[in-house]
C-alpha positions in Angstrom: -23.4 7.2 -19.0 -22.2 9.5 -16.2 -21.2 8.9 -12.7 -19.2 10.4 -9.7 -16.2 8.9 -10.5 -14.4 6.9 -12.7 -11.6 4.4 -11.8 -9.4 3.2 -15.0 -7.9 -0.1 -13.9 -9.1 -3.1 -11.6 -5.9 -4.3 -10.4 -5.4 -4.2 -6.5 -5.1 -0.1 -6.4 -8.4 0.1 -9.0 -10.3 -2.6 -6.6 -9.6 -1.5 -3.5 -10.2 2.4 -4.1 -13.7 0.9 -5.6 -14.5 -0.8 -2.3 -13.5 2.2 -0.2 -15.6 4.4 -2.1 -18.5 2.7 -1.7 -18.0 2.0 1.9 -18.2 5.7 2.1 -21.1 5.7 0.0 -20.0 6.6 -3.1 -20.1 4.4 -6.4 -17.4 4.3 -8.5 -17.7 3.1 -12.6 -15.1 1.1 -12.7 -13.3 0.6 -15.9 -10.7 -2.5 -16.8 -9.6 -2.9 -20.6 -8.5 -6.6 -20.1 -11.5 -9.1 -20.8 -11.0 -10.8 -17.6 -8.9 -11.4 -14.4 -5.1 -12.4 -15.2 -4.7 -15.7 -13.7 -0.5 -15.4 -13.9 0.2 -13.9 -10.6 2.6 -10.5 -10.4 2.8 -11.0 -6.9 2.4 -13.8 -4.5 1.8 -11.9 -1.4 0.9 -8.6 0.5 2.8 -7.3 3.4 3.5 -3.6 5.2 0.9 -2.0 6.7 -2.0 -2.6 4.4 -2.3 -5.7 6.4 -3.4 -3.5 9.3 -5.7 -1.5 7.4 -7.5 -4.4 6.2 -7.7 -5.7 9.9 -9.7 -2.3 10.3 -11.8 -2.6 7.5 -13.0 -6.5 8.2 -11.1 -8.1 5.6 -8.4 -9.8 7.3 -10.2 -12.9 7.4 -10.8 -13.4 4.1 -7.5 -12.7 3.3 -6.6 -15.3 5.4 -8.9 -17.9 4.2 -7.7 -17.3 0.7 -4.1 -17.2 1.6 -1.2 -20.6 1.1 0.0 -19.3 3.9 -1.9 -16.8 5.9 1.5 -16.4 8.6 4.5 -17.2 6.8 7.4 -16.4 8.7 8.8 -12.9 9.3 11.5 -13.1 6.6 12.3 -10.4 3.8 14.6 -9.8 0.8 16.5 -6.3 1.4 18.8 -6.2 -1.4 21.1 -9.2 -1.7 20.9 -9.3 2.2 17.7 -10.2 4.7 15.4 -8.4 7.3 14.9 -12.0 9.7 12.1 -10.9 12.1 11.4 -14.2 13.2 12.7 -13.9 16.8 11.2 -10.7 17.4 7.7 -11.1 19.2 6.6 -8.1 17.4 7.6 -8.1 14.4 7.4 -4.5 12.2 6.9 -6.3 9.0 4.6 -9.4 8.4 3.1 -10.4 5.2 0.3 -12.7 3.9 1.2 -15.4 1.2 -1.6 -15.3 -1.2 -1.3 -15.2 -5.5 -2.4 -11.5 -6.8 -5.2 -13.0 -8.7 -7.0 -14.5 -5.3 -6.5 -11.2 -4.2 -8.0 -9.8 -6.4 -11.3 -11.6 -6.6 -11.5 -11.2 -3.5 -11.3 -7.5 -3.3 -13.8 -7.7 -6.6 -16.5 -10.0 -4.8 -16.1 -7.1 -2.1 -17.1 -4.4 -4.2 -19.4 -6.4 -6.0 -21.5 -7.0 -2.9 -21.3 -3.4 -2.0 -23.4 -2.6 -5.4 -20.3 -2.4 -7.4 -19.3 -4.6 -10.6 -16.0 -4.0 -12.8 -16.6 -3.1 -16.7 -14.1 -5.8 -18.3 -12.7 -5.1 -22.1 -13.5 -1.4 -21.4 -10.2 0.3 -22.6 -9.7 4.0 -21.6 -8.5 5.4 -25.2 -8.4 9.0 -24.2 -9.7 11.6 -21.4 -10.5 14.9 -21.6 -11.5 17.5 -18.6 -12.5 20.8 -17.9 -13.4 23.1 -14.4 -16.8 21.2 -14.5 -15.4 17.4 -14.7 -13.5 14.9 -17.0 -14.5 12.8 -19.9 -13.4 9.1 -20.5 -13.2 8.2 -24.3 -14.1 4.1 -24.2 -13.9 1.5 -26.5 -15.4 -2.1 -26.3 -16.7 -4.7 -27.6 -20.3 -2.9 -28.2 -18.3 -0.1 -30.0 -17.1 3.0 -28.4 -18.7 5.6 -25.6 -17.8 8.5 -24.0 -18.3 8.8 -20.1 -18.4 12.0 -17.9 -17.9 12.4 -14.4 -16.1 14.9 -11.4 -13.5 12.7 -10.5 -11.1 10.1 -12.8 -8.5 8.6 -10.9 -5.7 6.5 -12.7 -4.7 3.2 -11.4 -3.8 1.6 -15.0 -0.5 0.4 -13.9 3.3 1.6 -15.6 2.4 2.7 -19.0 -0.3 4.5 -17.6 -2.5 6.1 -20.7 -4.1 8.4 -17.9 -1.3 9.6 -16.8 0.1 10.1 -20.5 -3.0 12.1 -21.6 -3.2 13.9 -18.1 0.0 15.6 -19.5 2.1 14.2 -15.8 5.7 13.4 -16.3 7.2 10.2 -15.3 10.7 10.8 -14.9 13.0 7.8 -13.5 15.1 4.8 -14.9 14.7 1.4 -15.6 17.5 -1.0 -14.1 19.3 -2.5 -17.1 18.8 -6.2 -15.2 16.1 -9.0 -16.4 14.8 -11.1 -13.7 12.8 -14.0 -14.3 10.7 -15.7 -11.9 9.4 -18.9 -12.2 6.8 -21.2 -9.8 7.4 -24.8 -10.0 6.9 -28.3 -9.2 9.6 -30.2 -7.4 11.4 -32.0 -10.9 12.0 -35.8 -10.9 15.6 -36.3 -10.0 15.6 -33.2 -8.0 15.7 -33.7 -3.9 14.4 -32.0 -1.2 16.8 -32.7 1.7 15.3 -32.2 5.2 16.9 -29.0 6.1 15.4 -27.4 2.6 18.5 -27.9 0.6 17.8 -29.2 -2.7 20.1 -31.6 -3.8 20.6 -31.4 -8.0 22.3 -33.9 -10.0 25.6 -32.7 -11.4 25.4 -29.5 -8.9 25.6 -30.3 -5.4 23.5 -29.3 -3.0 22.0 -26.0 -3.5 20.5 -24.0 0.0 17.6 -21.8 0.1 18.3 -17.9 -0.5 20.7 -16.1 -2.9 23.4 -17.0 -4.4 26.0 -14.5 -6.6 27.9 -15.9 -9.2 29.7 -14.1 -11.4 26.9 -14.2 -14.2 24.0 -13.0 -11.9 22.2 -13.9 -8.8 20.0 -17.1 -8.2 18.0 -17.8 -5.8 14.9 -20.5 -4.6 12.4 -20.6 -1.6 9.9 -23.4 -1.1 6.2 -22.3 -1.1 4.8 -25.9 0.1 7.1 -29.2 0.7 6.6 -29.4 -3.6 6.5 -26.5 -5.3 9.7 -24.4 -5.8 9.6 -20.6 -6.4 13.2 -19.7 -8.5 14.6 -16.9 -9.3 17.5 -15.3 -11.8 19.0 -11.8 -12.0 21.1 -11.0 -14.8 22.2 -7.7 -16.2 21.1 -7.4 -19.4 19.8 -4.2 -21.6 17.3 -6.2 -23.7 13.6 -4.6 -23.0 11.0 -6.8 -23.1 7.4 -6.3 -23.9 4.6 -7.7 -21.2 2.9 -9.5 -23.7 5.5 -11.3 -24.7 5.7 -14.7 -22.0 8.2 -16.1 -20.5 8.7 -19.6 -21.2 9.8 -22.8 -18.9 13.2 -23.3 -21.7 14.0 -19.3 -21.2 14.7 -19.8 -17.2 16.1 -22.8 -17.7 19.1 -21.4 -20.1 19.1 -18.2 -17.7 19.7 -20.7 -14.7 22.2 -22.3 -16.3 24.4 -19.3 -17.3 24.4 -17.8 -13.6 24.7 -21.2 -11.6 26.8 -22.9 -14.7 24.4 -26.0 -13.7 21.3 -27.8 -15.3 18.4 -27.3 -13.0 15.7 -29.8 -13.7 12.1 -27.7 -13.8 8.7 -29.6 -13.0 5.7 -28.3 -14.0 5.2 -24.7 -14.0 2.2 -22.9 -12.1 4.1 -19.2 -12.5 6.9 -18.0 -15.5 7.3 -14.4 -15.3 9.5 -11.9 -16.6 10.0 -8.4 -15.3 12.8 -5.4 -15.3 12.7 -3.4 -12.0 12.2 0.5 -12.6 12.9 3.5 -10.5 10.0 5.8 -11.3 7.9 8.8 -9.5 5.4 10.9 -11.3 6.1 14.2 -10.1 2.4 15.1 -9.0 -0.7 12.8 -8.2 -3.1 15.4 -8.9 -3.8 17.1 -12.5 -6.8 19.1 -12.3 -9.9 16.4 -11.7 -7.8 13.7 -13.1 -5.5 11.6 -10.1 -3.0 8.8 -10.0 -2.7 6.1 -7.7 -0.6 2.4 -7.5 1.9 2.2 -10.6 0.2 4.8 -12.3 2.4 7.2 -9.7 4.9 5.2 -8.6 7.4 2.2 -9.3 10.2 0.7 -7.2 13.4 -1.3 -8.2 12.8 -3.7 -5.7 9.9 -6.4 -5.2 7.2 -7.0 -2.6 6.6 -3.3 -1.7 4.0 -1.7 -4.3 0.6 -3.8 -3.3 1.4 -2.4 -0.4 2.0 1.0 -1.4 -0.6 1.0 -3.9 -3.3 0.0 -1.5 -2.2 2.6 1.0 -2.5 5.3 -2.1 -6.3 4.1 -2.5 -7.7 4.2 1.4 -5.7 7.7 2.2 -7.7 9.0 -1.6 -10.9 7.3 -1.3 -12.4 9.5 1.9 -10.8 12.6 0.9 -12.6 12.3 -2.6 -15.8 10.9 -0.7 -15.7 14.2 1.6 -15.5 16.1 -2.0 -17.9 15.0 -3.7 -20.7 14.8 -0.9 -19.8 18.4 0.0 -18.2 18.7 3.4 -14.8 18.8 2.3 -12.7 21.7 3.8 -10.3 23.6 2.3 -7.3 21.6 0.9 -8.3 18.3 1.5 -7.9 16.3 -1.4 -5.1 18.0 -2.3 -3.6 16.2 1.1 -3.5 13.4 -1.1 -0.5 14.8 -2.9 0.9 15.8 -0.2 0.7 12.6 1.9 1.6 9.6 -0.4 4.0 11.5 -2.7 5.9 11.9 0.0 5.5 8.3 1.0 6.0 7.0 -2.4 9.4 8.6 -2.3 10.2 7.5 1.3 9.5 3.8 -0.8 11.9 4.8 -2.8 14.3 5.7 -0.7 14.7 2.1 0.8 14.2 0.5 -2.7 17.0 2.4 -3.9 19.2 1.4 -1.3 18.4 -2.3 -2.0 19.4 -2.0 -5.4 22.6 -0.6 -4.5 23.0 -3.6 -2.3 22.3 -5.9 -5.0 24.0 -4.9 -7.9 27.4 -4.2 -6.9 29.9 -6.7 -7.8 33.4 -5.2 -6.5 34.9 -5.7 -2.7 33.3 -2.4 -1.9 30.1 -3.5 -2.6 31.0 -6.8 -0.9 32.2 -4.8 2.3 28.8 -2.6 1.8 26.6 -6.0 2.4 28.8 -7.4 5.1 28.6 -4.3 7.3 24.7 -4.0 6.2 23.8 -7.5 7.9 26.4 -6.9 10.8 24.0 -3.9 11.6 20.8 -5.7 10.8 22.2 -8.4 13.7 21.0 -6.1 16.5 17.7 -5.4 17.4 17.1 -1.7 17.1 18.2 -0.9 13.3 16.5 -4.0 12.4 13.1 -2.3 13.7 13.8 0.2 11.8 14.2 -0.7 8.4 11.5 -3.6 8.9 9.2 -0.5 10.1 10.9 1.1 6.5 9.7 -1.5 4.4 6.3 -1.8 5.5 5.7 1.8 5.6 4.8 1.9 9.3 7.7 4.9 9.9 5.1 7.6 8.0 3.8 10.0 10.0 1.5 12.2 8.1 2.2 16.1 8.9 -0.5 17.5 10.7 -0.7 21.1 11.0 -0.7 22.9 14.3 -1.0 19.4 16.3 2.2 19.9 18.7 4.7 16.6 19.1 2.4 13.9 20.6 4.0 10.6 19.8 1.0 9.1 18.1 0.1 12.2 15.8 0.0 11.2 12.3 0.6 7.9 12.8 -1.5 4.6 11.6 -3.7 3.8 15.2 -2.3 1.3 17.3 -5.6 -1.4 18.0 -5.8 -0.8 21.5 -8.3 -3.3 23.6 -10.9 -1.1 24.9 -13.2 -1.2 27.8 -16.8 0.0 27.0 -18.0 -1.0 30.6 -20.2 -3.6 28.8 -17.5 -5.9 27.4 -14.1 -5.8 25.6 -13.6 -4.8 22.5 -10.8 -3.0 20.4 -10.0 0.0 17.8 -10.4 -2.2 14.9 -14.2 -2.9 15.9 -14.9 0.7 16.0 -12.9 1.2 12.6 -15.2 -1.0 10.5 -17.1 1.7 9.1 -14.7 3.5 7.5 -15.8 6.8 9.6 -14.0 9.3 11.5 -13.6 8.2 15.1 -13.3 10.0 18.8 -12.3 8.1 21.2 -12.5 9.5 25.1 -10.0 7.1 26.5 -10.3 8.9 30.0 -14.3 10.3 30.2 -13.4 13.7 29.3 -17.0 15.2 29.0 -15.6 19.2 27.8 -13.6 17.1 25.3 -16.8 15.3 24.1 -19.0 18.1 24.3 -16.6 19.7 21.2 -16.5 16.4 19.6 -20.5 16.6 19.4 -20.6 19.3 16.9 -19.2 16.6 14.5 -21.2 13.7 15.8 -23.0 13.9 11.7 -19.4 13.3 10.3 -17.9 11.6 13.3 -18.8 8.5 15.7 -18.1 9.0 19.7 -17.1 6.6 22.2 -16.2 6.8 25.3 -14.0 3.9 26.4 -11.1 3.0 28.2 -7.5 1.0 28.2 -4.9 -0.4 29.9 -2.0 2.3 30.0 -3.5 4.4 27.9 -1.7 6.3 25.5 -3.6 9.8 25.6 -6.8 10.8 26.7 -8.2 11.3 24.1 -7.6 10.6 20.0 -9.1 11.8 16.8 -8.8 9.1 14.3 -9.3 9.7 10.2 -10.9 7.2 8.0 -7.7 6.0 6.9 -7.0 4.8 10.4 -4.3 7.7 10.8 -4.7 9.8 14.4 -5.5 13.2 13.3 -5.5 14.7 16.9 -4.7 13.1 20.3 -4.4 14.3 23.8 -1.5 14.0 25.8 -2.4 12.3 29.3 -3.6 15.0 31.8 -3.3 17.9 29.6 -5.5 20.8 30.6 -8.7 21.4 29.2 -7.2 25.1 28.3 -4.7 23.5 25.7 -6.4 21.0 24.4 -9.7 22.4 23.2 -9.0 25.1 20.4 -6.6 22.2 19.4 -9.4 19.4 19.2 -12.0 22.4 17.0 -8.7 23.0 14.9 -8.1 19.3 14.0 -12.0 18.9 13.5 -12.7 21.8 11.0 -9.2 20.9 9.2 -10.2 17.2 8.5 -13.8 17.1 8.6 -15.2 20.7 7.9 -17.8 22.6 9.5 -19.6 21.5 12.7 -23.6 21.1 12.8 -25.4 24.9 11.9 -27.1 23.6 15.5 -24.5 23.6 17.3 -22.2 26.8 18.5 -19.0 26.4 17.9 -16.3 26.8 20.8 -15.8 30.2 21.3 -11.5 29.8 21.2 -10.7 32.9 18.5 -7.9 30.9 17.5 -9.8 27.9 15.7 -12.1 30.7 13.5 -12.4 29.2 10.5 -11.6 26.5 8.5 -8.0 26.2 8.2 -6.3 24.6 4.9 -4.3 21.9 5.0 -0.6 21.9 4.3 0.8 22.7 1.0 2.2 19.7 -1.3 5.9 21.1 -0.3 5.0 20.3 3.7 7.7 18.1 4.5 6.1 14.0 5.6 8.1 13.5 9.1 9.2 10.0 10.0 9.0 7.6 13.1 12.3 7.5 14.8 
């Protein structure tokens, strides 16, 4: 068996890397060593700016189809304190309430109707690699195989055995906290008061949120007018084993030690037990073998690595595309590194500051949280750590490209005029292509832009205010280039040929290239040290 690549996990990462390789017309093998698709959700929703690049790609919809709640309100855990959005009209942060496994049969159907299936009980017992390409050592049921291919990218979760036999460090800590999670049916004897306080026999009335006792924290949300979602933080050292389940009687003694209360439980849909860890590896990249998801990267906080995870794949996926069909330039998959370990540890900046929120106990830390939501009461700083969380402060650096606002920044989806009828960015994203868009009928702007019409579409459009006059969008949705409104033609074109050849290699043999000495070439891309530079 040989391919182009192979993917070692079919989690969300594994899924939706497979579905943005074959958009791009590559087919991944795509290897899972569990026998089928975990129906105990890790995560009940996705939020952050995956929800935007899914808008892009189509997929939105379906999302929200398959969602309990495709718009819950614009609410967020940060620490023991909360990001409310809800009065903002546009909020930085939103989020999609759906179970991880929904998510990810949807993702699988995806890739499944793109030509794609997922290998199930195929367990990854060992890689090996050379110049050439890499080697995956398989066992299942049939007995055991070896596969070859260029590229094998890791997205087999914390214990990662890719990572492991790739030889890549994963230095961190792991919180010494258990939390337990649990998803449950309103008890008998329990009450759901009309405000949402839940009114328990023997312990008062109890109101949605957190509460810290001196034991731990507790906390409940409701996910419909029945079903409770509870939750327990105590610090304990105790290391638990994923295989080993939590059980209905476990959060009902850990409830009762933090609140001092019985809890009545109804039937359970969700028990889960997990310790929060504070882990990078220190590189994404060893030789023809990469990392992505919690292969690379995990975060002492919840509700932030689908999101990240995802975001690894669809910046990876066209870069290795690009690679493997031959018009990569110089540097480009190693952008990759560059990019989203420098996100990942922009994640883990913020995640690290919510568990500083969270575990401290004395008046310091008290005073800490006080002055935190005090802060998070005006509008401003609350943009900015909801635009934190999601991820939507990144701007990717972008060598040579000037200060434009919009440089290296996810694409706003601007309405656009075509002078036939309306549409926006996200219609012209579908594809998964590179994108110009000539947003004021530039024609010496387009006429560079044609030596990449192979590699990239070309519209010429138009918008209400618009931003530039022209933008240069990546694959990944990310403006590569854009054109500050009115610029000359003198400035902008050896920048356009610049951002062209460094993104998406050399123009058509047919077609001369601009005669500006300064874009000679094909420029590399940034080394992995370039620093990421943030939205203000």
């Amino acid at each position: 068996m040989d391919a182009d690549v192979i993917i070692v996990g079919a989690g969300p990462t594994g899924l939706m890397l497979a579905n943005e390789l074959c958009t791009a017309g590559v087919k991944p093998l795509l290897l899972e060593r569990q026998e089928r698709l975990r129906e105990t959700p890790r995560a009940n929703g996705l939020g952050g700016q995956i929800l935007q690049v899914l808008h892009y790609r189509g997929m939105l919809t379906d999302l929200h189809a398959a969602s309990t709640d495709p718009h819950p309100a614009p609410r967020f855990p940060f620490g023991d304190v909360h990001l409310d959005l809800r009065h903002l009209p546009d909020p930085p942060m939103r989020a999609v309430q759906i179970p991880q496994p929904r998510l990810e049969r949807l993702l699988e159907e995806r890739v499944e109707r793109l030509g794609t299936r997922v290998l199930r009980g195929h367990e990854v017992v060992g890689i090996s690699q050379d110049r050439d390409g890499v080697s995956a050592h398989v066992r299942c049921a049939d007995g055991p195989y070896r596969v070859n291919a260029r590229y094998l990218i890791g997205c087999d979760g914390p214990r990662s055995r890719v990572r492991d036999q790739a030889g890549i460090s994963f230095p961190g800590s792991t919180c010494p906290e258990v939390n337990r999670l649990s998803q449950v049916a309103l008890a008998e004897g329990v009450r759901r008061c009309d405000n949402g306080d839940l009114e328990v026999p023997g312990a008062g009335r109890l109101s949605p949120g957190f509460i810290r006792t001196g034991q731990g924290v507790f906390g409940f949300g409701w996910l419909t007018a029945e079903v409770l979602l509870i939750s327990t933080t105590e610090s304990e050292a105790t290391g638990y084993e994923d295989d080993v389940p939590m059980t209905l009687a476990e959060h009902q003694d850990s409830i009762r030690r933090v609140i001092g209360a019985e809890l009545p439980l109804g039937t359970p849909v969700r028990l889960s037990r997990y310790q929060l860890q504070d882990r990078q590896a220190d590189r994404y990249r060893e030789g023809r073998v990469l990392l992505a998801g919690d292969a690379a990267h995990l975060f002492p906080a919840t509700g932030v690595a689908l999101n990240a995870g995802m975001l690894d794949a669809v910046n990876l996926a066209w870069k290795l595309a690009g690679e493997l069909r031959g018009w990569a330039p110089a540097g480009l998959l190693d952008s990759y590194q560059t990019e989203r370990h420098a996100a990942g540890a922009r994640t883990l900046l913020h995640t690290r500051a919510q568990t500083a929120l969270r575990r401290g106990h004395d008046p310091a830390s008290e005073a800490l949280r006080d002055v935190f939501e005090e802060l998070l009461e005006d509008e401003a700083p609350l943009r900015r750590i909801g635009a934190l969380v999601a991820g939507g402060d990144i701007r990717h650096p972008v060598p040579g490209q000037g200060d434009h606002a919009l440089t290296g920044a996810l694409v706003p989806d601007l309405t656009l005029d075509t002078g036939r009828d309306a549409t926006t960015v996200a219609h012209f994203m579908r594809p998964a292509r590179p994108l110009f868009l000539d947003l004021a009928d530039r024609p010496e702007l387009r006429g560079i832009a044609e030596g990449w019409a192979h590699r990239v579409n070309i519209h010429t459009v138009s918008t209400h205010d618009r931003p530039a006059d022209a933008l240069l969008i990546r694959p990944d949705a990310h403006i590569a280039w854009a054109a500050p409104v009115g610029a000359s033609s003198e400035t902008l074109l050896p920048g356009l040929e610049h951002a062209l050849r460094t993104w998406f290699g050399s123009p058509r043999a047919d077609v001369k290239p601009h005669d500006q000495p300064a874009t000679v070439g094909s420029p590399a891309l940034p080394a992995t040290s370039a620093p990421v530079r943030h939205l203000g």
